[in-house]
Structure formats: C-alpha cells, structure tokens
C-alpha positions in Angstrom: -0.7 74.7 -33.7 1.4 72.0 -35.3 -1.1 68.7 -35.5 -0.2 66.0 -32.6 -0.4 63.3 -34.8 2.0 65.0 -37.9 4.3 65.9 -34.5 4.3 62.2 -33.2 5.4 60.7 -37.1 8.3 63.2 -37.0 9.1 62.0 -33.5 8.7 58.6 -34.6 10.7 59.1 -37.7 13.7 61.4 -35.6 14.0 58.9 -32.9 14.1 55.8 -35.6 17.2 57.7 -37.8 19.1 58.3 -33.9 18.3 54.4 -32.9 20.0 53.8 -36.5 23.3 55.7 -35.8 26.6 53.5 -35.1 27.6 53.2 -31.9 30.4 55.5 -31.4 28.2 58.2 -33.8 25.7 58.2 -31.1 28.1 60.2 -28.2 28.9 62.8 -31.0 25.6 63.8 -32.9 22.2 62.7 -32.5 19.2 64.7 -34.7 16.6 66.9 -32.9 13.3 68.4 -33.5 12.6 72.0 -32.7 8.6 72.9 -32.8 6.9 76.6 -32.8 3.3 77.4 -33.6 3.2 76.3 -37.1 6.6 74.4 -38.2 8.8 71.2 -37.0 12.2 71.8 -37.6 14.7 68.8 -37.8 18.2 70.0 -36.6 21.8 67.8 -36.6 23.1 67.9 -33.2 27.5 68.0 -33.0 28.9 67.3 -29.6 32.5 69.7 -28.6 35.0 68.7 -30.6 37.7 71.1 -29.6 37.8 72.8 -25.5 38.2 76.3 -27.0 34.7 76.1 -29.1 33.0 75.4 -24.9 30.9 72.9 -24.3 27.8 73.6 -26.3 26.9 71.2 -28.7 27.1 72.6 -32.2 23.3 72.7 -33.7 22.8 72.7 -37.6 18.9 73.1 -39.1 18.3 70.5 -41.6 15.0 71.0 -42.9 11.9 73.0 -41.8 8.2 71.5 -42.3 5.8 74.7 -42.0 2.1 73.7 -41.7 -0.7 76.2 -43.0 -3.7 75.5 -41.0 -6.2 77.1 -43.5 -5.1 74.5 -46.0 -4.4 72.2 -43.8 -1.2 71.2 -46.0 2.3 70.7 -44.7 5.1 72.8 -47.0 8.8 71.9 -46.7 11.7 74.2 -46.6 15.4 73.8 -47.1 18.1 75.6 -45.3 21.1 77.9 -47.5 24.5 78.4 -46.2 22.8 81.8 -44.3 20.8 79.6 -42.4 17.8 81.3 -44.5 14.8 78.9 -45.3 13.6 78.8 -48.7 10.7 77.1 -50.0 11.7 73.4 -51.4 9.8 73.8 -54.5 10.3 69.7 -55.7 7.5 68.8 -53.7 3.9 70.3 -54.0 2.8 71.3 -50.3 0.6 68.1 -49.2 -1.5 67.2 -46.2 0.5 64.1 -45.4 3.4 65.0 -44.3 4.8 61.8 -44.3 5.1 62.4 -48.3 7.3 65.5 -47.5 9.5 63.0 -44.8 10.0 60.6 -47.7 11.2 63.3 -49.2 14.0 64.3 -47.1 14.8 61.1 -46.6 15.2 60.1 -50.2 16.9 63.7 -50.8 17.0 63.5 -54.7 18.6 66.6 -54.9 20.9 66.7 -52.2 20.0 69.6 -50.7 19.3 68.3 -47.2 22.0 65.6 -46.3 24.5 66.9 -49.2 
C-alpha cells in the first residue's frame, strides 16, 4: 500500500497544477492520478476534440511513482512512446517523494512535459 500521507502530497500537488490551468484550458484537460498497490500514476486528461474519436476523454500517463515498501523509498518512472515505463535513472530512489515531485516538475530533461 501506497503511504496516505505520500498519496495526499500528490493530491495536493495534482489539484494545485489543475487550480493553475487558464480558464478556457480547464474544460479541455485537467491532470489525474491513478493509484494501485504500490505506485501513483499522474495521467494528462484531453476532453473530445473531434465527434468521430466518441466521447471519451483521451488519457496520457505522464509519470509513474512506484513505492518499495521494504525500503521504504519512492522510485520514479518515465513513460516511452509504447506507453512502457522505464526507470528515470536521474534521480536516486528516495523516501521523500516530494524530492522525486520536484523532479517532474522541474523536468531537466524533458522527458515528462517535453
């Protein structure tokens, strides 16, 4: 199980970067977080942009967070143009996993926002 406290920052953090979006961005994306066992997933939400695509919103992993609870360390991961995962190997795994947030955030690389 993902820690409630580590859940509740990403929250925090995911709500904070919707609240931040302009206006008119807010009707066609917003950012969501998918949760399992032992990772937090942050995921780009597109609204429809065209009837014959239906009326699913189109969904886009960003980044995955996968949490070992052994270690009790928080690893992140970066999604390829497969949508495979792949160990982001700029940071060291940590147990704050507000330094691995920062981290996207910042995106030095540009492998999460482009």
């Amino acid at each position: 199980m993902v820690p409630d406290l580590d859940l509740a920052r990403i929250n925090k953090w995911i709500a904070e970067r919707n609240d931040s979006l302009p206006g008119a961005a807010r009707a066609e994306m917003k950012f969501e977080v998918e949760v399992s066992d032992r990772a937090i997933t942050v995921v780009e939400s597109r609204a429809p942009w065209r009837e014959d695509f239906g009326s699913e919103w189109t969904r886009s992993p960003i980044c995955r967070f996968r949490y070992t609870k052994v270690k009790r360390e928080w690893s992140l991961y970066w999604r390829d143009r497969s949508a495979k995962f792949h160990l982001y190997d700029q940071i060291k795994p940590t147990p704050h996993i507000d330094e691995l947030v920062q981290e996207v955030v910042e995106d030095p690389t540009g492998i999460f926002w482009g």
